[in-house]
CHARMM internal coordinates of N, CA and C (Angstrom, degrees):
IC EDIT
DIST 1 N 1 CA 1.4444
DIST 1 CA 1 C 1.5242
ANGL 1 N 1 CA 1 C 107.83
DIST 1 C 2 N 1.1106
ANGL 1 CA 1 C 2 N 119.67
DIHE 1 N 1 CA 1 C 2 N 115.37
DIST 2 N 2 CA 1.7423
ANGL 1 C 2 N 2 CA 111.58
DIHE 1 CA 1 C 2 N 2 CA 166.39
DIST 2 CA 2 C 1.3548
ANGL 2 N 2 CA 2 C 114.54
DIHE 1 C 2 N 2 CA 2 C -140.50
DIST 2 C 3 N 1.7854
ANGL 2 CA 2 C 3 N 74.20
DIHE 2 N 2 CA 2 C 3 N 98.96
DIST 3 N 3 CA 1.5055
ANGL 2 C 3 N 3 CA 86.71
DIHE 2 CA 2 C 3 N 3 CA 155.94
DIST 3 CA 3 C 1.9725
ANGL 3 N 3 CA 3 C 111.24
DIHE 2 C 3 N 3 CA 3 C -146.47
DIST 3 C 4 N 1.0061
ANGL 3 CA 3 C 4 N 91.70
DIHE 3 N 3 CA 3 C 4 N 155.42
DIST 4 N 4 CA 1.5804
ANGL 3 C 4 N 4 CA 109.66
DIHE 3 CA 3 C 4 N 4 CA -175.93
DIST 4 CA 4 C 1.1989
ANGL 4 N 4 CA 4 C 129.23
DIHE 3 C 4 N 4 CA 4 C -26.55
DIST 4 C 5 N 1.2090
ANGL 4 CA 4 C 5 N 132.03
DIHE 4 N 4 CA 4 C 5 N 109.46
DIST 5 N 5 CA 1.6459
ANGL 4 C 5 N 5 CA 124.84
DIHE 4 CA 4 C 5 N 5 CA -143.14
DIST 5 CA 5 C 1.1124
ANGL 5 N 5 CA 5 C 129.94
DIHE 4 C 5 N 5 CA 5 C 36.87
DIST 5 C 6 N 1.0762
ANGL 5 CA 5 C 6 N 114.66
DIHE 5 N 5 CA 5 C 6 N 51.68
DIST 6 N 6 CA 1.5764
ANGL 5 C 6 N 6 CA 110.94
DIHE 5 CA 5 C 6 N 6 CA 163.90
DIST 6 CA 6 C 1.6862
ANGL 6 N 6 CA 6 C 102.00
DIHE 5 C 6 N 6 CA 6 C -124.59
DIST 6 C 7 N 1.4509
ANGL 6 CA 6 C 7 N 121.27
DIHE 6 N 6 CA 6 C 7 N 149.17
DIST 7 N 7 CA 1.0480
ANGL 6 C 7 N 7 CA 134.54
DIHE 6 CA 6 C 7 N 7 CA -150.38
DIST 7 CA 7 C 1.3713
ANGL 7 N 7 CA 7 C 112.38
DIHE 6 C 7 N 7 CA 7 C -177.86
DIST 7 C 8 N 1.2570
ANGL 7 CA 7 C 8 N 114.33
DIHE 7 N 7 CA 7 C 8 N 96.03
DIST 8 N 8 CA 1.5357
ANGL 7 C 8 N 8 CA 124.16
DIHE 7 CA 7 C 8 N 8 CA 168.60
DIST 8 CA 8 C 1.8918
ANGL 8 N 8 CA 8 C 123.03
DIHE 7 C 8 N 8 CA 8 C -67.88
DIST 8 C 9 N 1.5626
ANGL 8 CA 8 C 9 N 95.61
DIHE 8 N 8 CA 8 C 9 N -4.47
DIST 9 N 9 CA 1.7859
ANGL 8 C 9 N 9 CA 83.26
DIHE 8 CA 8 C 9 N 9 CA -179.56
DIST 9 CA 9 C 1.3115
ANGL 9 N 9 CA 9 C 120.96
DIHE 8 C 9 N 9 CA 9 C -73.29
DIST 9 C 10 N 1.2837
ANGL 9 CA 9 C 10 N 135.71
DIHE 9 N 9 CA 9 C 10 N 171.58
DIST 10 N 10 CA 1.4376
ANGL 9 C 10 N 10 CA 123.11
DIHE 9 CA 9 C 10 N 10 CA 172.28
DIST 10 CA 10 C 1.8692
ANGL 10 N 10 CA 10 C 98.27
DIHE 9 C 10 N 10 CA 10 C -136.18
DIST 10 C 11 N 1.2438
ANGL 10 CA 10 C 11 N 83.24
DIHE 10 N 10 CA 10 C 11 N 51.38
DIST 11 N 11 CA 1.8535
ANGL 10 C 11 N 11 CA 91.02
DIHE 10 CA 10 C 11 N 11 CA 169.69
DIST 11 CA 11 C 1.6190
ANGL 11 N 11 CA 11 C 113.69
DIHE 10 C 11 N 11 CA 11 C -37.33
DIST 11 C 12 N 1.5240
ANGL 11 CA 11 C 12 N 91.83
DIHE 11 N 11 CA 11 C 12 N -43.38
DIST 12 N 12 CA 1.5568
ANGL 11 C 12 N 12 CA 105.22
DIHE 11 CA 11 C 12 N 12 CA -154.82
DIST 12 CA 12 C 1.4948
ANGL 12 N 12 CA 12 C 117.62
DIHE 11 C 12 N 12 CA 12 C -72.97
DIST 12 C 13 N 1.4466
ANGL 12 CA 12 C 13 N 117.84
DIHE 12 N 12 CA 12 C 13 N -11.46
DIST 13 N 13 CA 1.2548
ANGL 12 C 13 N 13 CA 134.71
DIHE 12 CA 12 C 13 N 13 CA 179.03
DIST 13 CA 13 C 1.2750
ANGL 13 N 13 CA 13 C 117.61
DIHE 12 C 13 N 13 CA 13 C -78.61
DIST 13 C 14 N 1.5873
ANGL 13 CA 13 C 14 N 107.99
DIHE 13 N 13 CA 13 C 14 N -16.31
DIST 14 N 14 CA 1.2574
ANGL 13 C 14 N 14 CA 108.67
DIHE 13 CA 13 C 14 N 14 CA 156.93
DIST 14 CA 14 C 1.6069
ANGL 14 N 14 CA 14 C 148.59
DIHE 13 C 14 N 14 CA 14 C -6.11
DIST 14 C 15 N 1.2533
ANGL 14 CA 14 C 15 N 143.79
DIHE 14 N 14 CA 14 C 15 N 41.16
DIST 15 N 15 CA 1.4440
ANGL 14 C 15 N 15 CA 147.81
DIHE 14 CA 14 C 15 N 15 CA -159.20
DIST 15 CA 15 C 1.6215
ANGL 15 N 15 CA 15 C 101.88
DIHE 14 C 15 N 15 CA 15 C -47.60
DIST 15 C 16 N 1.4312
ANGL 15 CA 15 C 16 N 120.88
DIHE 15 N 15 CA 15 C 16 N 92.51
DIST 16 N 16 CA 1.7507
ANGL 15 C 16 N 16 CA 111.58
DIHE 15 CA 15 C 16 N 16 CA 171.93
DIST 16 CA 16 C 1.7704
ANGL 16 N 16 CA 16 C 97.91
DIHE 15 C 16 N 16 CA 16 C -71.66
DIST 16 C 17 N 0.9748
ANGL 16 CA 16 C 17 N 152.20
DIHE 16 N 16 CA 16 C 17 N -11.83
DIST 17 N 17 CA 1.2871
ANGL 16 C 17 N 17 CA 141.56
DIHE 16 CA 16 C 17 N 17 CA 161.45
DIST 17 CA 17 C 1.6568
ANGL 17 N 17 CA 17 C 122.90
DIHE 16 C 17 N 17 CA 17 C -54.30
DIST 17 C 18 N 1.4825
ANGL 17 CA 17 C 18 N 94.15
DIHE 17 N 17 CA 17 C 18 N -21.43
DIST 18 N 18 CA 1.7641
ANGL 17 C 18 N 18 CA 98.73
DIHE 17 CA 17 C 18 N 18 CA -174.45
DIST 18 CA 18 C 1.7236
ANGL 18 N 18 CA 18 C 92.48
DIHE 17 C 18 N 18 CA 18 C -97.89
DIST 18 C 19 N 1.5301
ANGL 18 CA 18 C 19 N 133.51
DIHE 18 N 18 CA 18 C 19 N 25.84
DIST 19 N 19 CA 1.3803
ANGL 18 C 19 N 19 CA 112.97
DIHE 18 CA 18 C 19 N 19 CA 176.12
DIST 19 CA 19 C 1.9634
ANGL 19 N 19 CA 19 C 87.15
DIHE 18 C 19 N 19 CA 19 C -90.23
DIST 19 C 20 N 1.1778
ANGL 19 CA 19 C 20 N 112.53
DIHE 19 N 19 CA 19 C 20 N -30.77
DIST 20 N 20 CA 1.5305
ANGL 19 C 20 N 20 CA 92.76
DIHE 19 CA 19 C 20 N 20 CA -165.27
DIST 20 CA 20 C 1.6612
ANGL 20 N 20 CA 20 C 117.41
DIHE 19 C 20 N 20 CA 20 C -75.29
DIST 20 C 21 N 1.1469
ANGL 20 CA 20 C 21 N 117.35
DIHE 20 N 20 CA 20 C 21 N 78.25
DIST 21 N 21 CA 1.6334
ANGL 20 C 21 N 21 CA 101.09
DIHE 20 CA 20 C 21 N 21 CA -172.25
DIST 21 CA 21 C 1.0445
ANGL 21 N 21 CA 21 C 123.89
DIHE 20 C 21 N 21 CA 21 C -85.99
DIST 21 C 22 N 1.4768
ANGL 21 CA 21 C 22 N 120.83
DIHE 21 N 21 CA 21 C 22 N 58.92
DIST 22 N 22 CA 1.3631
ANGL 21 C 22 N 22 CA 135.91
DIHE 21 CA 21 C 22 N 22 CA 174.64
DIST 22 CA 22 C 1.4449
ANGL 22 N 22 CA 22 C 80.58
DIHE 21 C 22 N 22 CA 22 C -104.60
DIST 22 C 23 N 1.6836
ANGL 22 CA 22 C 23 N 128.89
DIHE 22 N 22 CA 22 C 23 N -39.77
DIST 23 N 23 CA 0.9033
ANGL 22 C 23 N 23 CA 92.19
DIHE 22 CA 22 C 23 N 23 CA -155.82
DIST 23 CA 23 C 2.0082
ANGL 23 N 23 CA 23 C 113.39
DIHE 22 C 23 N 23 CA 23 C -122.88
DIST 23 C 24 N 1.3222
ANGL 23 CA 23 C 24 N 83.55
DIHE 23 N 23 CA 23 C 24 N 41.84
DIST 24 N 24 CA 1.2919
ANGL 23 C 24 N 24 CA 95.39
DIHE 23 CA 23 C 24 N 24 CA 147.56
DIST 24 CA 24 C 1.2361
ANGL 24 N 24 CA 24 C 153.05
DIHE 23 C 24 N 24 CA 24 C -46.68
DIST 24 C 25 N 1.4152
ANGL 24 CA 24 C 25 N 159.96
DIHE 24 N 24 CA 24 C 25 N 136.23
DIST 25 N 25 CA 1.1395
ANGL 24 C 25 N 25 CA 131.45
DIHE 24 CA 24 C 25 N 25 CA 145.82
DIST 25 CA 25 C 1.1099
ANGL 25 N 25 CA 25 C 149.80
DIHE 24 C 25 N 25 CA 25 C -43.48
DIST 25 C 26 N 1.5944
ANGL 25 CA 25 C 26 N 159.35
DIHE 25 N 25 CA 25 C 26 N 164.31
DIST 26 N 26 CA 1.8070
ANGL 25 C 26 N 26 CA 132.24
DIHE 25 CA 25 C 26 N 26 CA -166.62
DIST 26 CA 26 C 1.9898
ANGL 26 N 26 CA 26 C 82.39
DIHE 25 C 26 N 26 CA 26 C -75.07
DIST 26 C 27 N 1.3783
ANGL 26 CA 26 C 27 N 89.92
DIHE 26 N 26 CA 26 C 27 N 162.53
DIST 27 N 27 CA 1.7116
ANGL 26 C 27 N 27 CA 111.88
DIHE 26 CA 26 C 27 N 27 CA 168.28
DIST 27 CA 27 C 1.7230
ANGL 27 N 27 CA 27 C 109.02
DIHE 26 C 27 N 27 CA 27 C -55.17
DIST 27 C 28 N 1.2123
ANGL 27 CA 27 C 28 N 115.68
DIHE 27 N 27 CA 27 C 28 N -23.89
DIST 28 N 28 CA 1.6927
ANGL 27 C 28 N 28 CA 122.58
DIHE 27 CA 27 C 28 N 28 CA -179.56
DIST 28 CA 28 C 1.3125
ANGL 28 N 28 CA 28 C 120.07
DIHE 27 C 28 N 28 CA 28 C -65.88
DIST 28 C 29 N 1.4436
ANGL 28 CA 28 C 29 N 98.67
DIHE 28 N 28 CA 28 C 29 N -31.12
DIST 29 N 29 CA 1.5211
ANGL 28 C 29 N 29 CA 116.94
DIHE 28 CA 28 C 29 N 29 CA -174.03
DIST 29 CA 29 C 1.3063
ANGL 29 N 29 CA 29 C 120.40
DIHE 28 C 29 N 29 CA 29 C -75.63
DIST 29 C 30 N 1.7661
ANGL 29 CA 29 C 30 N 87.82
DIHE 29 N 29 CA 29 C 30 N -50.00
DIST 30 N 30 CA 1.8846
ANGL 29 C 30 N 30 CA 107.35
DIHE 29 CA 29 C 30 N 30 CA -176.06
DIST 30 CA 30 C 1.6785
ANGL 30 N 30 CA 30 C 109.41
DIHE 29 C 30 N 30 CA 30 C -59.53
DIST 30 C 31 N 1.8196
ANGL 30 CA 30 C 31 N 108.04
DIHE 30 N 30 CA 30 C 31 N -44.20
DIST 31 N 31 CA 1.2528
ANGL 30 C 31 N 31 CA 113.96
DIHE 30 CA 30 C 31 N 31 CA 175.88
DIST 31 CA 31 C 1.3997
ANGL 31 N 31 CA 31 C 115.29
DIHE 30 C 31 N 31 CA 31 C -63.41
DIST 31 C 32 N 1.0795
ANGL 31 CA 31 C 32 N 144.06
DIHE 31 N 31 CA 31 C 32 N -21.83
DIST 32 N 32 CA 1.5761
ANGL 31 C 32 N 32 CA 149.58
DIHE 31 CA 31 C 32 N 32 CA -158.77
DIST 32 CA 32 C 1.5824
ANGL 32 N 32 CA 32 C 100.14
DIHE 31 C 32 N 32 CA 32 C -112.12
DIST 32 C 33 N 1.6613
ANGL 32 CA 32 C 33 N 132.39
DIHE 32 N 32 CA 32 C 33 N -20.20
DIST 33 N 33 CA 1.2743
ANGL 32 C 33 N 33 CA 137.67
DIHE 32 CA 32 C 33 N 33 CA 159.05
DIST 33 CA 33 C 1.4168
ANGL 33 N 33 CA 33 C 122.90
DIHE 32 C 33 N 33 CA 33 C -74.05
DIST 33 C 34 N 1.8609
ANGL 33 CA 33 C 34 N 108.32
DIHE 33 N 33 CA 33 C 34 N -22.41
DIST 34 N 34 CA 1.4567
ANGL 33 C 34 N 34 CA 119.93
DIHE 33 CA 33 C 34 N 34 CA 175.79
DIST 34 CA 34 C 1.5945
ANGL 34 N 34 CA 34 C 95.63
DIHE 33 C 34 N 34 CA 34 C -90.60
DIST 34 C 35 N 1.1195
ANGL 34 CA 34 C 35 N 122.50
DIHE 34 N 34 CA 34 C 35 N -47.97
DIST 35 N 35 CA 1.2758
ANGL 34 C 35 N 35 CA 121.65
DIHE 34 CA 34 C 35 N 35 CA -171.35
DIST 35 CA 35 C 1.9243
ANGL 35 N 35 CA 35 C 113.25
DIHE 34 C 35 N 35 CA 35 C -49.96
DIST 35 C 36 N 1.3783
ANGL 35 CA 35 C 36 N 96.12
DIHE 35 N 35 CA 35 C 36 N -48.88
DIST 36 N 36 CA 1.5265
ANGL 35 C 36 N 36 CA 98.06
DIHE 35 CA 35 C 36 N 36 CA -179.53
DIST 36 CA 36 C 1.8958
ANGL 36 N 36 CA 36 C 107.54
DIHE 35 C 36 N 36 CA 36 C -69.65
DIST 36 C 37 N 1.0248
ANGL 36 CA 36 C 37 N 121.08
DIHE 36 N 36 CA 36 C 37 N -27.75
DIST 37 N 37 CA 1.5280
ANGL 36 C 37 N 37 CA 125.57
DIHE 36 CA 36 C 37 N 37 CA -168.04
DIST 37 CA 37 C 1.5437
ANGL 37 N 37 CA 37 C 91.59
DIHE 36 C 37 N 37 CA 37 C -73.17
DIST 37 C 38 N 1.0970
ANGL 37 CA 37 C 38 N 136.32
DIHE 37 N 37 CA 37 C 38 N -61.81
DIST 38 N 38 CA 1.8908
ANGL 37 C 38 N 38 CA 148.21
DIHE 37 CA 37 C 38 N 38 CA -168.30
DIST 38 CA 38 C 1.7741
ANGL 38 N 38 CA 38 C 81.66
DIHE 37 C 38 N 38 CA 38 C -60.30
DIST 38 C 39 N 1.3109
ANGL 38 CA 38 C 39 N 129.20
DIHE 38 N 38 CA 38 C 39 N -38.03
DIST 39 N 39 CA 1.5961
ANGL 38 C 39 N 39 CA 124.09
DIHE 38 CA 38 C 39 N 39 CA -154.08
DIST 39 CA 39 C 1.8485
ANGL 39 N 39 CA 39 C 86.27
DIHE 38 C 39 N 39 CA 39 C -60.28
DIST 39 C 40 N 1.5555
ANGL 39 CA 39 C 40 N 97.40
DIHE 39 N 39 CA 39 C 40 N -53.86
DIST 40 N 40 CA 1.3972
ANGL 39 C 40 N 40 CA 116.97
DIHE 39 CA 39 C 40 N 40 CA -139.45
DIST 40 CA 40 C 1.7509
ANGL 40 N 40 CA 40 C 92.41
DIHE 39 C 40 N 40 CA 40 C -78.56
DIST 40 C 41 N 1.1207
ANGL 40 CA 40 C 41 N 108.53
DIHE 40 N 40 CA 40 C 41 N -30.95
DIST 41 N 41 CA 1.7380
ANGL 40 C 41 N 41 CA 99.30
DIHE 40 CA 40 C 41 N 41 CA 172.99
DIST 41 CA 41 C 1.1880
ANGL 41 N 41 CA 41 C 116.25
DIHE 40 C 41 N 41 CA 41 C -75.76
DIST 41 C 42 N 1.5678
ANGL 41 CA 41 C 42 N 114.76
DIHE 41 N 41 CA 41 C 42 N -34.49
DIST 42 N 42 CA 1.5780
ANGL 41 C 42 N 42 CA 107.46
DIHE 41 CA 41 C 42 N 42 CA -178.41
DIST 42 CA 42 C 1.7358
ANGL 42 N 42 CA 42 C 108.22
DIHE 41 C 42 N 42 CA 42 C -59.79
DIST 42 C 43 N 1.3835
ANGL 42 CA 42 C 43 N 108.92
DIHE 42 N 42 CA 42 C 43 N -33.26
DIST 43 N 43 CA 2.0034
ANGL 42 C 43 N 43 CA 109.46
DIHE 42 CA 42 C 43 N 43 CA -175.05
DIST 43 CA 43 C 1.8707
ANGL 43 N 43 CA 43 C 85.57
DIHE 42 C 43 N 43 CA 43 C -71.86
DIST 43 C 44 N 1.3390
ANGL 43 CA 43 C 44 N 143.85
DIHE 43 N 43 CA 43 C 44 N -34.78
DIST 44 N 44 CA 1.4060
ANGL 43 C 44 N 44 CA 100.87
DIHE 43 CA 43 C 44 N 44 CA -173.64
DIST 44 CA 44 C 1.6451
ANGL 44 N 44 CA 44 C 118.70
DIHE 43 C 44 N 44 CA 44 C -93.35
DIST 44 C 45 N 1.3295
ANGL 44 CA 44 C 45 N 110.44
DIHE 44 N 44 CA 44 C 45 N -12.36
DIST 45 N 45 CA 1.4332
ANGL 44 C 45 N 45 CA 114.06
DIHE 44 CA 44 C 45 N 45 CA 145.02
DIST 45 CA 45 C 1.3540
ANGL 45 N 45 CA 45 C 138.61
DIHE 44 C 45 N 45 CA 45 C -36.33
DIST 45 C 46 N 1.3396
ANGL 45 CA 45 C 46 N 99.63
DIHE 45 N 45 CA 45 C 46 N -32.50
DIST 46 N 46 CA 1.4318
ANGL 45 C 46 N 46 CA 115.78
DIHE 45 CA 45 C 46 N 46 CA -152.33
DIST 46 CA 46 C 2.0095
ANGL 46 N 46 CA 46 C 91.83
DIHE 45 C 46 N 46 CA 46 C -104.45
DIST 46 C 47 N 1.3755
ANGL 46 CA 46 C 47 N 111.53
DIHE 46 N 46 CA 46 C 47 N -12.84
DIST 47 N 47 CA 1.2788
ANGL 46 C 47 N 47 CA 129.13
DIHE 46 CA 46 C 47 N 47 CA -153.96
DIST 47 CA 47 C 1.8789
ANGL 47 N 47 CA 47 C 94.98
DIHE 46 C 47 N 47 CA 47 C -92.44
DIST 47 C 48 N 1.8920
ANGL 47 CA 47 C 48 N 98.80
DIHE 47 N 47 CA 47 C 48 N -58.96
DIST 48 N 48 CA 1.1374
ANGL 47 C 48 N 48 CA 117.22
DIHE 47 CA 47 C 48 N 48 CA 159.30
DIST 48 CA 48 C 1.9630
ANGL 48 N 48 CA 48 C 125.16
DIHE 47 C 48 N 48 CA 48 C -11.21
DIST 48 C 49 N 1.6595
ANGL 48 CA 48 C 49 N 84.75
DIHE 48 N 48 CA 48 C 49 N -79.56
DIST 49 N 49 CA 1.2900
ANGL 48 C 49 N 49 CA 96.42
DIHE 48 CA 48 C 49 N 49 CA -163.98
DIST 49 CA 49 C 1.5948
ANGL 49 N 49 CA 49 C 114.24
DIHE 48 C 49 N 49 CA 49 C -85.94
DIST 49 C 50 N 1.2579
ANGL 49 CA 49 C 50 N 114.56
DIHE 49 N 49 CA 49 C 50 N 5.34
DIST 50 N 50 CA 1.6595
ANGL 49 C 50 N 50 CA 129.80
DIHE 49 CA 49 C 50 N 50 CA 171.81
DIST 50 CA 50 C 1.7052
ANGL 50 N 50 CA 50 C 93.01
DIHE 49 C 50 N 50 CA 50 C -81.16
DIST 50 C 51 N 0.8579
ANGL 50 CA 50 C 51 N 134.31
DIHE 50 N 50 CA 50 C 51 N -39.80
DIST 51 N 51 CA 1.5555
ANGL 50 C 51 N 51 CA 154.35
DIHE 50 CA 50 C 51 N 51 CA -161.17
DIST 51 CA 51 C 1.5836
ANGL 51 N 51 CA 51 C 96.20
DIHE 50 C 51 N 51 CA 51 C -85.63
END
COOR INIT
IC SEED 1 N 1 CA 1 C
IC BUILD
C-alpha cells in the first residue's frame, strides 16, 4: 500500500517495562492472567450474540 502515512508497525506498543524479566511474573501466572482475560471475552461475546 503506498500511501502517505500509513503504517502498519506498532513499534510504539512497545512495553520497556517487560525488558527486565527478572521482574516478571512465573510463566503460570502470565498464562492463568491470559487465560482468565480470553475467559472474560468469550462471556461478552457470548453476551453479544444472545442479544
Amino acid at each position: 500500500m503506498q500511501r502517505d502515512k500509513v503504517s502498519l508497525g506498532i513499534f510504539w506498543l512497545k512495553d520497556d517495562s517487560l525488558e527486565d524479566t527478572d521482574s516478571l511474573p512465573p510463566p503460570k501466572e502470565i498464562a492463568a492472567d491470559i487465560v482468565e482475560n480470553l475467559e472474560a471475552a468469550l462471556e461478552q461475546f457470548q453476551g453479544v450474540e444472545e442479544e
